[in-house]
BAVO-303150 format. One record per residue: residue in one letter; z, x, y of N, C-alpha, C in turn. Coordinates in steps of 0.1 Angstrom, whole numbers, plus 5000, padded with zeros to 4 digits. Example, Ala and Ser with C-alpha at 12.3 -4.5 7.8 and 13.67 -1.06 7.14 Angstrom:
2
a507851324943507851234955507851324967s507151284978507151374989507951295000
//
This chain:
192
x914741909101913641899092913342029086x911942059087911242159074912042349086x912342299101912442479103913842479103x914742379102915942359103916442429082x915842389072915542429060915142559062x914242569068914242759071914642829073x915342759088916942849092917742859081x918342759077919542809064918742879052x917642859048917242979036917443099041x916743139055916843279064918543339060x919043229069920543259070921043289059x920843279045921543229034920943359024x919943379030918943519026920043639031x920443609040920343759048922143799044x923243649045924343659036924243699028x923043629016923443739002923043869001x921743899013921744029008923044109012x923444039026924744139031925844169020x926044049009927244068999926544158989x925444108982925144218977924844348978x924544368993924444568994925744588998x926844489002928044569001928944578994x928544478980929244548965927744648958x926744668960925944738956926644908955x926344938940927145088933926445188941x926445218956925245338958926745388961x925945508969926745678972927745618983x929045608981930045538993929945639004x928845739007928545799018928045669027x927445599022926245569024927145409035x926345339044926945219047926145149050x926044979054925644879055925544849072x924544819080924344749090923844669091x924244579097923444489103922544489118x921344449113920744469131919944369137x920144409151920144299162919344379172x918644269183918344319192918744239202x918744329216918844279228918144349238x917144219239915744249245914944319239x914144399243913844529237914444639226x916144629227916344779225917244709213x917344799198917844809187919544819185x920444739183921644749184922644689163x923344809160923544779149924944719145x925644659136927244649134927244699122x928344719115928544759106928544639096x928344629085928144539078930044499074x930344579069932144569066932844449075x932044429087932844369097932444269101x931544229094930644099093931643999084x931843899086932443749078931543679073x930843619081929443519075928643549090x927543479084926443539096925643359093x926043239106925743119110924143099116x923942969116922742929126923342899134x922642929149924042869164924042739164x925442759171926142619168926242549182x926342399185926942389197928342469195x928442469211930242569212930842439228x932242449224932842409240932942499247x932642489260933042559270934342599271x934642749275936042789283936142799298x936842709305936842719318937342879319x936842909333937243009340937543179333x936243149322936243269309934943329315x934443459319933443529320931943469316x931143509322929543419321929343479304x929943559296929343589290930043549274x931143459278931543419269930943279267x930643269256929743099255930743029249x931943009247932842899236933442919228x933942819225934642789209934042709204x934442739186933942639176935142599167x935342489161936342479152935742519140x936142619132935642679119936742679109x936742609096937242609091939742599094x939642569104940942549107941342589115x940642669123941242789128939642769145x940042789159939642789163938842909171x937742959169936543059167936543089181x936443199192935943179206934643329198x933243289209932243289205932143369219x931343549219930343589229929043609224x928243609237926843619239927043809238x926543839234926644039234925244049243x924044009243923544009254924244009265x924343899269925043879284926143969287x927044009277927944119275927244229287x926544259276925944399275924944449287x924344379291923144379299922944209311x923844109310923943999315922943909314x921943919298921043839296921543749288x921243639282921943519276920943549260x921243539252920243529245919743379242x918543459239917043339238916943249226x917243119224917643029215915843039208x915843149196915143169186915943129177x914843089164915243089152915943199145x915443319150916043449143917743479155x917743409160919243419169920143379161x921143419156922643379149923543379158x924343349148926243289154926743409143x926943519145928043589137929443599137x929743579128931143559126931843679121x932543809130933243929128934343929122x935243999119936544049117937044109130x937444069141937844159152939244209154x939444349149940744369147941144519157x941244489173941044609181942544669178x943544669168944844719170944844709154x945044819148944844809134946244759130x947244739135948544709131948644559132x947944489136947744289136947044269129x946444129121945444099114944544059122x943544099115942044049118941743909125x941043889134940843749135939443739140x938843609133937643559136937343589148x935543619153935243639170933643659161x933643499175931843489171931043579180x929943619176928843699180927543619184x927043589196925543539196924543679194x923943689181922943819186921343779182x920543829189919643769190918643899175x917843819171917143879158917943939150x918543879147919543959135919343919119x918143969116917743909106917644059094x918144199100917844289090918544369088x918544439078920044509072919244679072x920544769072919944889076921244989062x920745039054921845139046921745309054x922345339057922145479061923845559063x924345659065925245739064925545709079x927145679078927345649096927045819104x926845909097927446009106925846079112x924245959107923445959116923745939126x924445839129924745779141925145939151x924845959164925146079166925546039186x926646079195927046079205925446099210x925746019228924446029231924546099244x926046129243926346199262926546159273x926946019269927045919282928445829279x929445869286931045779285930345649294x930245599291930145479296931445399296x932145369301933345289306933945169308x932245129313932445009311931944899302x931244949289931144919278931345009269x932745019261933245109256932945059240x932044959237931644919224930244959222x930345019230928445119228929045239223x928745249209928945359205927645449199x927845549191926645619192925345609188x924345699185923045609181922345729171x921445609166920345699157919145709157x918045789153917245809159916145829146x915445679139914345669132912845649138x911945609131910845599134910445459144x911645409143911445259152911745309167x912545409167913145409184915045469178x915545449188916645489191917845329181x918945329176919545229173920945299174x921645209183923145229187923945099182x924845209172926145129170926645069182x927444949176928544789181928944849175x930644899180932444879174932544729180x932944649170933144549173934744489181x935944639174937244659178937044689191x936244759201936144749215935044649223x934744539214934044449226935244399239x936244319237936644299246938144359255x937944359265939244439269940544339272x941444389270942644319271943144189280x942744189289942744009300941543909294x940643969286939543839279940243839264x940943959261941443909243942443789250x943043799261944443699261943843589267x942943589270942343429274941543379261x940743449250940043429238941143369226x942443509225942843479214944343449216x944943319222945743279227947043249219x948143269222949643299213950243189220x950943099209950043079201948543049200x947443029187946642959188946542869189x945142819193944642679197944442589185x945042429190944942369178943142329174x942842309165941242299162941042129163x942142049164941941969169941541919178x942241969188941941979202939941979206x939342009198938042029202937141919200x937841839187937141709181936641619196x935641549196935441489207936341289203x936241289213937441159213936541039219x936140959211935540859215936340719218
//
């Protein structure tokens, strides 16, 4: 009904701003984020790496895939596997808000293969940020075991740390996610 119409104007709002400030003529110093939170704390992507940005979707389950992977979706031909970056990141699930999306990346951790679709659950992702990546500044912490926390910046809101989206997952979840071959998108249809 009438908040379901909201969601997709929201959604449809925040796509075109994303196309538009990323053909927008400014200083090519300059770059495009997108931002999200989880929980409390401010987390940004780069806009370049963004595909489309969804309302959540149901997803299938993957047996025996990490608590933090929530599914697949069949998108357009091609079958989508979908994390929660919450649960990722901190092992909370994110909170089925209106302002929660289904982002759809470019995940390309080997610049020598193509790009392939990898959904994102991020919770409040409803605002875009232009600033010079080289705010972004190291924060002195090798963290290891999330090697997609990359550095942070430091406005009037609090602290905001880049997502590399090319280091969310590590090599035994890409080969359970993004399977050789791929999965057929048929396969998902439910069979009555």
């Amino acid at each position: 009904g009438c908040r379901a119409a909201q969601r997709r104007l929201a959604i449809q709002s925040l796509m075109s701003e994303l196309v538009a400030k990323r053909g927008a003529g400014v200083a090519p110093k300059q770059a495009l984020f997108l931002v999200f939170r989880i929980g409390g704390e401010r987390y940004a992507l780069q806009a370049v790496e963004v595909a489309e940005v969804l309302p959540r979707l149901p997803l299938k389950p993957i047996a025996q895939a990490p608590h933090w992977v929530a599914g697949v979706f069949a998108y357009r031909g091609t079958v989508v596997p979908v994390i929660d970056v919450g649960a990722l990141t901190f092992g909370l699930a994110a909170e089925a808000r209106t302002s929660t999306r289904l982002v759809l990346v470019h995940y390309q951790p080997d610049a020598t293969l193509p790009a392939q679709l990898l959904g994102l659950i991020l919770e409040q992702a409803t605002d875009t940020l232009r600033c010079h990546p080289a705010q972004f500044q190291p924060y002195g912490l090798d963290n290891r075991q999330a090697p997609y926390l990359g550095p942070v910046r430091k406005d009037a809101q609090g602290l905001l740390q880049w997502v590399r989206v090319a280091d969310l997952l590590d090599a035994q979840v890409r080969a359970l996610l993004f399977p050789s071959p791929p999965l057929d998108p048929s396969l998902l249809e439910d069979r009555a």
